[in-house]
C-alpha positions in Angstrom: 94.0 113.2 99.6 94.9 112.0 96.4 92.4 111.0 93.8 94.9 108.9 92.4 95.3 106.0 95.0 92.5 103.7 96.4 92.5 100.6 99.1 91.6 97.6 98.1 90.7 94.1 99.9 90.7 91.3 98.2 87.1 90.8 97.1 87.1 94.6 96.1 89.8 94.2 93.3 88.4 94.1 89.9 90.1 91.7 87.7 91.5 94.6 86.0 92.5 96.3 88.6 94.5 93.0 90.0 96.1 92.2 86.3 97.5 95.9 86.5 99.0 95.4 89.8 100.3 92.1 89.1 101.5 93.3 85.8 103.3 96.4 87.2 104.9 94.3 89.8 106.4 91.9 87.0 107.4 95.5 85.3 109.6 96.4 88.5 110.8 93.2 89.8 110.9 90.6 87.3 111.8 92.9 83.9 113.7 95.9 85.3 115.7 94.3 88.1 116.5 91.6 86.5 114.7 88.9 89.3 113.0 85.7 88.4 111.3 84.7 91.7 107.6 83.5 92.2 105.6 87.7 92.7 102.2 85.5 92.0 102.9 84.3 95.8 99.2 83.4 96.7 99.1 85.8 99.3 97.2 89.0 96.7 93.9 87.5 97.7 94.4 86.0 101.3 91.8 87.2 103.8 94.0 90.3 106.0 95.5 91.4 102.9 95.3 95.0 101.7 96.3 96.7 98.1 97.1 100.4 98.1 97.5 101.5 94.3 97.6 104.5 92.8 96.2 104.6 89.2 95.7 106.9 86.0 93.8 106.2 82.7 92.9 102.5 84.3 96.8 101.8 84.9 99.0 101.0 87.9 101.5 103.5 88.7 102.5 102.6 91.9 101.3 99.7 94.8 102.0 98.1 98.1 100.5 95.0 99.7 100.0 94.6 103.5 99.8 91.1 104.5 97.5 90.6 108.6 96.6 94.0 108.2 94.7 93.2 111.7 97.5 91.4 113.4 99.6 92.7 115.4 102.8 92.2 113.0 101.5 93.3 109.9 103.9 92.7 107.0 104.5 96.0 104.0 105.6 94.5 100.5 105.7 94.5 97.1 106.5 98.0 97.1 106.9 99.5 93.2 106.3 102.3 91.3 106.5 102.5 87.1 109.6 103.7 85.8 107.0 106.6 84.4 105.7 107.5 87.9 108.9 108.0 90.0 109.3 111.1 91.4 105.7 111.9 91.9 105.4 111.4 95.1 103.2 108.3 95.0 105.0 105.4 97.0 105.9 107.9 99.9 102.3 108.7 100.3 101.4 105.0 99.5 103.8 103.5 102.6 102.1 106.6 104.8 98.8 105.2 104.3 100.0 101.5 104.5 101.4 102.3 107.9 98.4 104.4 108.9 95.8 101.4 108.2 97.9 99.1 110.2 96.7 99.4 113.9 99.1 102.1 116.0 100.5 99.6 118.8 101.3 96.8 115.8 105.3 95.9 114.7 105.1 96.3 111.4 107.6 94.5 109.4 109.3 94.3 105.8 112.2 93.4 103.8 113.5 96.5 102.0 116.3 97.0 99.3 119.4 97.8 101.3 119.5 100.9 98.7 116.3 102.2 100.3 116.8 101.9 103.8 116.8 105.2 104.3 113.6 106.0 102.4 111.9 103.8 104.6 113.1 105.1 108.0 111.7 108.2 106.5 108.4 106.4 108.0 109.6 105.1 111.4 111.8 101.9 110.1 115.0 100.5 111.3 117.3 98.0 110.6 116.5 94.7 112.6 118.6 92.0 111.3 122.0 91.8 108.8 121.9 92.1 105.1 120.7 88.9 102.5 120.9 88.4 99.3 116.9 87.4 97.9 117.1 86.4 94.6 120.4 88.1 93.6 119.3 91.8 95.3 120.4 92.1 98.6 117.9 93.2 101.2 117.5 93.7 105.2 114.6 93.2 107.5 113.4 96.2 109.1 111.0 96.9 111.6 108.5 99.7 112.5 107.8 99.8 116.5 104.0 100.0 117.3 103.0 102.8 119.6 102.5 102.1 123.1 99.2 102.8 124.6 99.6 105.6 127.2 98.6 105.1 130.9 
């Protein structure tokens, strides 16, 4: 387990700990790829919603939301990692425990980079719909099949 990352609901983030997030997310999105689109969605402290981040010296290095962690279509997002913190490791085990903390027969859903669809079939995604262009990036829906429950 890494002592680097932590779980987070909404009335567990500290201010902080939220700012960081937010402010690594505006890093990744906004700054680097060039993407002006509303990240401050009002979904960070919705009831069902769950932060993974993985910190050092009090700053975000990598995150991901869940959005109805507890329904059966969970939704994975805002997926980034600090230019500083690629390669480490730390959004693959991120998504592993996002997917893990989602219950096993739940769909899980996102919308990935079409550059990275193959990072996330890594963890069980596929392709289920065509290519779109969100917010000058284009990106694809994929889908993670929930387990069936044996008989």
């Amino acid at each position: 387990m890494n002592d680097l990352i932590s779980i987070h609901e909404p009335d567990g983030l500290s201010a902080e700990l939220l700012y960081s997030i937010l402010k690594l997310r505006a890093e990744v999105f906004i700054v680097e790829q060039r993407s002006c689109y509303p990240d401050i969605d009002g979904r960070d402290l919705d009831a069902g919603t769950v932060h993974l981040v993985a910190t050092e010296n009090g700053k975000a290095l990598c995150t991901v939301r869940i959005m109805d962690s507890a329904s059966g279509t969970p939704r994975i997002g805002r997926v980034a990692t600090a230019a500083e913190a690629r390669g480490r490791g730390l959004a693959g085990e991120l998504m592993q425990r996002a997917v893990a903390l989602c219950a096993p027969e739940a769909e899980i859903q996102l919308s990935a980079q079409t550059q990275l669809e193959g990072w996330y079939g890594k963890f069980g995604f596929l392709r289920s719909g065509e290519d779109y262009d969100d917010d000058g990036i284009m990106h694809l829906p994929m889908t993670r099949a929930g387990q069936r429950a044996s008989a």
